[in-house]
Residue, then its C-alpha position, 0 to 999 in steps of 0.5 A: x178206695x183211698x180214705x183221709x185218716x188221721x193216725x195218733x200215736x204213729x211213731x209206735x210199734x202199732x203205727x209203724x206196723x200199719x204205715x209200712x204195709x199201708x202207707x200208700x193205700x190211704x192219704x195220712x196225717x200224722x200225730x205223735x208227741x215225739x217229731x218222727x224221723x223220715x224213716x218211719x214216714x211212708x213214701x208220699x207224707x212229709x212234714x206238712x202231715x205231721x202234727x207234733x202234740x201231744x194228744x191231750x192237746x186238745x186244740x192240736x187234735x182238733x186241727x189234725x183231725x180236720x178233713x179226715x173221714x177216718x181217725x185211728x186212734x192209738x196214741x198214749x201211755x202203754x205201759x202196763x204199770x202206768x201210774x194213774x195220773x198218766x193212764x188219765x192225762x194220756x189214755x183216758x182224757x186223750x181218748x176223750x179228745x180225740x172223739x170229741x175232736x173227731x165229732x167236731x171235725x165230721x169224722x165219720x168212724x174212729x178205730x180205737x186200740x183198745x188192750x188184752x189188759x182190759x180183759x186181764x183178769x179173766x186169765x184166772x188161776x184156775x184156767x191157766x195155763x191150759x186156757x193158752x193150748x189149742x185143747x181149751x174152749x175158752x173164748x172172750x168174744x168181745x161181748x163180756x164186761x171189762x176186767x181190767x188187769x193194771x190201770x193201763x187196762x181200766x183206761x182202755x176200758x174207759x175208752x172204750x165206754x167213751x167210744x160208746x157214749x160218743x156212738x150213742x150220743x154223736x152217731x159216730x161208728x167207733x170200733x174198740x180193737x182189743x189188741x193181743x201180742x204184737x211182734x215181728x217176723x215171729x210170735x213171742x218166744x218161749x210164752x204161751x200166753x203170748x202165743x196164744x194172742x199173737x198179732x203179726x205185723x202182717x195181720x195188723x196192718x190189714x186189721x186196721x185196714x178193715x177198720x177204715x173201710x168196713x162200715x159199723x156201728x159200735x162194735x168192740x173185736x180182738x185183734x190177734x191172728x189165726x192162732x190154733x191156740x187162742x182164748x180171744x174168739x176173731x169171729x166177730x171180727x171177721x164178721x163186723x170188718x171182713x177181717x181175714x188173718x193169714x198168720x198162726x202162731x201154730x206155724x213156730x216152735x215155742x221158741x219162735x223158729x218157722x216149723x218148716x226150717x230146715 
């Protein structure tokens, strides 16, 4: 069944992976800082649905978000050596404005990229490397604390106890979505960490699919695919959005290359 959503940050890598497998499933409205050319608009959506702010604009949020049943929300800073004074203005108080945007305007549920860098610093010295190979049982399965790598991981974690407040406080259902390693065609070459947290292209339009249909409370998951070796458990993401991945980075040579090529 067809949802209204409302997708921040549509112009990145994360948005477009959703938009090209999905974009005829939902009816979408748009939002990104940067005016998005018409190749990265899905068939069906012109100008009229996309909203040019930034997120912290909390007026435009409010506007973009009215009518929507669904918001995902994935827009700000991404880089993981983001100063503080961005990670704040973009990631934290944006965060802050969409959920207080998506009470307002009667949203039901809000999907939130949340980041493997607000788990970070569980990848200590001790356990690596061998906690990226398919022989270690090590799992984070999404009920740990934060431990938070760079500041661009205390501000997912920031978000996510945003998304808990506004859960508690304005029943709205929020699903944080701890995302691994997304690249297209194949894993990360030659990087086992990456490897060990890749999320396909794929695997991540579905996943977000799942968010906008299943029904939760507030729930915090992985998002990674299939892979045999992986230190993020997706247990409960099949659990809490019948999550189903169909792609393993077991499938590709640490380079990258399809084991079955000839």
């Amino acid at each position: 069944m067809a949802r209204s959503v409302l997708l921040t940050g549509a112009g990145g890598r994360v948005g477009q992976a959703i938009l090209r497998d999905l974009g005829e499933a939902h009816d979408w409205r748009l939002l990104d800082r940067e005016p998005l050319p018409r190749g990265k608009l899905p068939d069906g959506i012109d100008n009229s649905d996309v909203y040019v702010a930034d997120v912290s604009n909390k007026q435009a949020v409010k506007e973009a978000a009215r009518g929507c049943e669904v918001i995902i929300h994935l827009a700000g800073d991404p880089r993981p050596n983001a100063p503080w004074e961005s990670v704040l203005r973009n990631n934290i108080d944006g965060t802050q404005s969409v959920l207080r945007a998506a009470v307002s305007a009667g949203v039901e549920k809000v999907a939130f990229a949340s980041s493997n860098h607000a788990v970070g610093n569980y990848e200590t010295e001790a356990k690596k490397p061998e906690m990226y190979r398919t022989h270690d049982e090590f799992r984070l399965d999404g009920t740990e604390l934060p431990r938070p790598s760079n500041l661009y991981g205390v501000s997912k974690a920031a978000g996510e106890s945003l998304g808990r407040y506004y859960h508690d406080e304005h029943d709205l259902s929020v699903v944080c979505v701890r995302i691994g390693n997304l690249t297209e065609g194949h894993p990360p070459r030659n990087y086992e960490r990456g490897q060990a947290m890749w999320l396909s292209f794929g695997d991540c339009a579905h996943l977000f699919d799942c968010c906008v249909t299943a029904d939760y409370d507030f729930e915090i998951v992985y998002g990674i695919s299939d892979n045999d070796r992986k230190y993020y458990s997706i247990e409960g993401t099949r659990q809490v959005l019948d999550y189903n991945p169909q792609d393993n980075s077991a499938d590709y040579h640490l380079d990258g290359t399809p084991k079955d090529e000839a």
